[in-house]
C-alpha positions as a printed Julia matrix, in Angstrom:
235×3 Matrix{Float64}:
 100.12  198.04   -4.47
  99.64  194.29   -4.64
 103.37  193.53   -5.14
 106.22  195.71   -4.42
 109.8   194.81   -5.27
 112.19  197.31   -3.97
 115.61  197.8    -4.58
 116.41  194.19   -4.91
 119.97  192.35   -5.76
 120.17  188.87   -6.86
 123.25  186.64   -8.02
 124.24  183.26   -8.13
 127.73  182.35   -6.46
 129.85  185.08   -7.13
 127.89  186.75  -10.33
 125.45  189.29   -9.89
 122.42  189.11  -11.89
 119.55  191.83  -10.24
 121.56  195.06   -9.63
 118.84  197.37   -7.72
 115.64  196.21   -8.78
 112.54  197.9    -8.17
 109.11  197.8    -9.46
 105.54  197.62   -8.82
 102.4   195.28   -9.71
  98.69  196.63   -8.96
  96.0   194.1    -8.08
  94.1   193.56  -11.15
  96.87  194.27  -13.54
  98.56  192.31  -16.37
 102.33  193.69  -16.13
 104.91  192.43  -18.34
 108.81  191.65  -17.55
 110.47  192.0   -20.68
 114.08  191.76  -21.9
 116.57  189.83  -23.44
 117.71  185.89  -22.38
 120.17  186.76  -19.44
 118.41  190.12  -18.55
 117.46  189.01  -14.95
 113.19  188.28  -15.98
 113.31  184.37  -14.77
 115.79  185.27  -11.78
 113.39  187.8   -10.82
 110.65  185.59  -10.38
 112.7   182.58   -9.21
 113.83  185.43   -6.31
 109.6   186.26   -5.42
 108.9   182.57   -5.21
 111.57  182.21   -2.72
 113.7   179.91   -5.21
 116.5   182.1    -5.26
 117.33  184.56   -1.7
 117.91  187.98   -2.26
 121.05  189.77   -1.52
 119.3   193.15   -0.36
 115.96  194.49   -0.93
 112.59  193.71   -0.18
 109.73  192.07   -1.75
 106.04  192.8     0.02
 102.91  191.22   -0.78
  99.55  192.92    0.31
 101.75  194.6     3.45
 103.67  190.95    3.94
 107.48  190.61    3.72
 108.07  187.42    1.63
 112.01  187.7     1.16
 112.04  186.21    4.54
 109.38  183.5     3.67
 109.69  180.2     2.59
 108.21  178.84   -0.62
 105.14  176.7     0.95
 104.6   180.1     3.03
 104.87  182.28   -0.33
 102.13  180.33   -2.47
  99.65  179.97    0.72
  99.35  184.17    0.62
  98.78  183.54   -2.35
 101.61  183.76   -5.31
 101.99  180.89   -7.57
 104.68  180.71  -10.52
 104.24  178.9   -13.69
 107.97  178.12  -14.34
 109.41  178.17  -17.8
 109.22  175.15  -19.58
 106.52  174.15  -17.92
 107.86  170.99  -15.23
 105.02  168.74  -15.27
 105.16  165.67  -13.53
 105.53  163.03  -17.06
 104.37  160.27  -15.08
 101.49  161.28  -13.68
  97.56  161.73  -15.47
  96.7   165.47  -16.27
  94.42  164.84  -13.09
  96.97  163.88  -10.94
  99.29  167.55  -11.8
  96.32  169.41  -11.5
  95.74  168.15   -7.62
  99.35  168.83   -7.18
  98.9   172.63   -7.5
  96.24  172.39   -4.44
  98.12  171.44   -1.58
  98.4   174.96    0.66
  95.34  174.6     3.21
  92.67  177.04    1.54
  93.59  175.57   -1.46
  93.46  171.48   -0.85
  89.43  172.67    1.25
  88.04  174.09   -2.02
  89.81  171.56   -4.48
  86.87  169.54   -5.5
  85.13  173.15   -6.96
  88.76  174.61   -8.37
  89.07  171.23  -10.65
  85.82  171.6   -12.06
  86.54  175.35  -12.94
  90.02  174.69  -14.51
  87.81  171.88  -16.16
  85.67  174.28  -17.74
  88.74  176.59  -18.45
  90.31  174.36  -20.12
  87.74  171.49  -21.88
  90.63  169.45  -23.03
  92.74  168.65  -19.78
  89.05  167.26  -18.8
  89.24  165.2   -21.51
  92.81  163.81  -21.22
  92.34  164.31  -17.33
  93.65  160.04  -17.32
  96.27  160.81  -19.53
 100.17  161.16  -18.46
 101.01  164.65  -18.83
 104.05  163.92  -20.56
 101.86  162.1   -23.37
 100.24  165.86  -24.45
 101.38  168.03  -26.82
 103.26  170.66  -25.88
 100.39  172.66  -26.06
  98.37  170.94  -23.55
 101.12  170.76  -21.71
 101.32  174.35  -21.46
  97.56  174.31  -20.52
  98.28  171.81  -17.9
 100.96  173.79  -16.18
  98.31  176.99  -16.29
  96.0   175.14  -14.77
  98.21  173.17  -11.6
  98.69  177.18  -10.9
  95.56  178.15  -10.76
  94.39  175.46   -8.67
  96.1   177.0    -5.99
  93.95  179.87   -6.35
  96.24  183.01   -6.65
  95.65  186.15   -5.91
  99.47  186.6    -7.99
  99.9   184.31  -11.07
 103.29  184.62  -12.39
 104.34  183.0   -15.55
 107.13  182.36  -16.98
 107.35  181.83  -21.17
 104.02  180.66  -21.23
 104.13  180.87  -25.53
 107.76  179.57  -25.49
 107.86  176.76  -27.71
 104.16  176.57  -29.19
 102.86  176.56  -32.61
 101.71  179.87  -33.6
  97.57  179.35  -33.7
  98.66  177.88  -29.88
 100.44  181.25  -29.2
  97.18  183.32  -29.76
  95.11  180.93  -27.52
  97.82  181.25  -24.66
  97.56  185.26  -24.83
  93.9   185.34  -24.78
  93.76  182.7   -22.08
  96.16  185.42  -19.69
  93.46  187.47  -20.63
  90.61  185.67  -19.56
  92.41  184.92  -16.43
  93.18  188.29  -15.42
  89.68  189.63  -16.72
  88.35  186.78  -13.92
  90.39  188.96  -11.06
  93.85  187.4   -11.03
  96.75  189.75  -11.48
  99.51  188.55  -14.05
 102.96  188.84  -13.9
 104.12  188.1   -17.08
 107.34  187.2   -18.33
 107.59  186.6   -22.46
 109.72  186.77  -24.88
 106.77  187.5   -27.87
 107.21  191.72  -27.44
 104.41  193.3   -29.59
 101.52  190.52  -27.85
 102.54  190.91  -24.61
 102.72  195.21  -24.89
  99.45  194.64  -26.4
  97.93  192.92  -23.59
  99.44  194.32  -20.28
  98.62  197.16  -18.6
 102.15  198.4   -17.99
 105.34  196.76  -19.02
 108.68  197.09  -17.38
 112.1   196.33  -19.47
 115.34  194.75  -18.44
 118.84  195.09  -19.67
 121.53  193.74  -17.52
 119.8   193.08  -14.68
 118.76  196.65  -14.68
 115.48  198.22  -15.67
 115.95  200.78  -18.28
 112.58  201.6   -19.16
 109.27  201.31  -17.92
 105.21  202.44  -19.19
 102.4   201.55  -20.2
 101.99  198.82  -23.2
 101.05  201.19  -25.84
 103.57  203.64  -24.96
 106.55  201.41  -24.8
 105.07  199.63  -28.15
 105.86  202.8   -29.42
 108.83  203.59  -27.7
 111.77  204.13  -30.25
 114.67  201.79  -28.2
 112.24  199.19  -27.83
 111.18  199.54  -31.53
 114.62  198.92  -32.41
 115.76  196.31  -30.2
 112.94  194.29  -29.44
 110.82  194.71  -32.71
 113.09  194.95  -35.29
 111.65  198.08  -36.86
């Protein structure tokens, strides 16, 4: 396995928010966090990108312990997290964020030919590549973000609401730009909110309740799973 998150407990302060978490991402996959707001899917990535610390557990990385590791360490093996809402730097040009998301050493040596293939990704950042990212649409925004994390080339792209927030033609571009992505040989770890895309793109799908995973598959089966039907779907 590519990632492997075992047994691992989270909290902030005093409140526990990750009670025993384990779960497993293969390389190549898309896999899907999903779950309620408060269900632990943000905290769980904050925790593998070293924002948060782990109260017990382990999180390994092709045979590497990063629950030890600090953040710099975590993205130069290689996993890089699109955060929620998307934290571009306003001030800066689209051109400017983008080198931002190159600065680990294998990274900041093959910049010059990453740019130009986020470039082609994305044709529009090229063409607002002067422009202050906090000047696009939320969109672009969106794209920007996508693309700072893939300029650190990662072998792990984790994002975090990447549809939050966008208009709903924008929604089906985001989902078929994971795809792409992944299809290119990055694995995914996906956190979203939007339940019947997301099952339909992944290749397995874990869900959360309380910090807690309750159920776990592949896409199709949990898009036809009866609980998640209910209480994710509204059927």
């Amino acid at each position: 396995m590519l990632l492997d998150v075992d047994r691992l407990s989270v909290g902030y302060g005093d409140m526990q928010v990750l009670w025993d978490l384990s779960f497993k991402v293969a390389a190549k996959e898309i896999v899907v966090l999903l779950g309620a707001n408060g269900s632990g899917k943000s905290t769980t990535l904050k925790t593998i990108s070293s924002l948060l610390h782990p109260w017990s557990g382990s999180i390994t990385f092709s045979g590497v312990r990063l629950d030890s590791l600090s953040g710099d360490r975590i993205i130069a093996h290689g996993v890089v997290q699109v955060p929620e809402g998307r934290r571009l730097f306003a001030e800066m040009t689209v051109e400017e964020n983008l080198v931002m998301g190159s600065l680990a050493p294998e990274p900041r040596a093959k910049r010059a030919g990453t740019l130009e293939s986020v470039y082609e990704m994305f044709p529009r950042l090229r063409e607002r590549r002067h422009q202050l990212a906090g000047t696009l649409s939320g969109g672009e925004q969106q794209l920007c973000a996508i693309g700072r994390g893939l300029m650190g080339l990662p072998k792990l792209l984790m994002l975090d609401e990447p549809s939050l927030g966008l208009a709903p033609i924008m929604v089906e571009e985001m989902f078929k730009i994971i795809r792409r992505i992944n299809r290119e040989g990055t694995t995914v770890l996906l956190v979203e909110q939007n339940v019947r895309q997301s099952l339909g793109l992944c290749d397995r799908a874990y869900v959360l309740e309380n910090g807690r995973i309750v159920l776990s598959g592949t896409g199709t089966a949990l898009l036809h799973d009866q609980h998640v039907q209910e209480a994710y779907l509204g059927l």
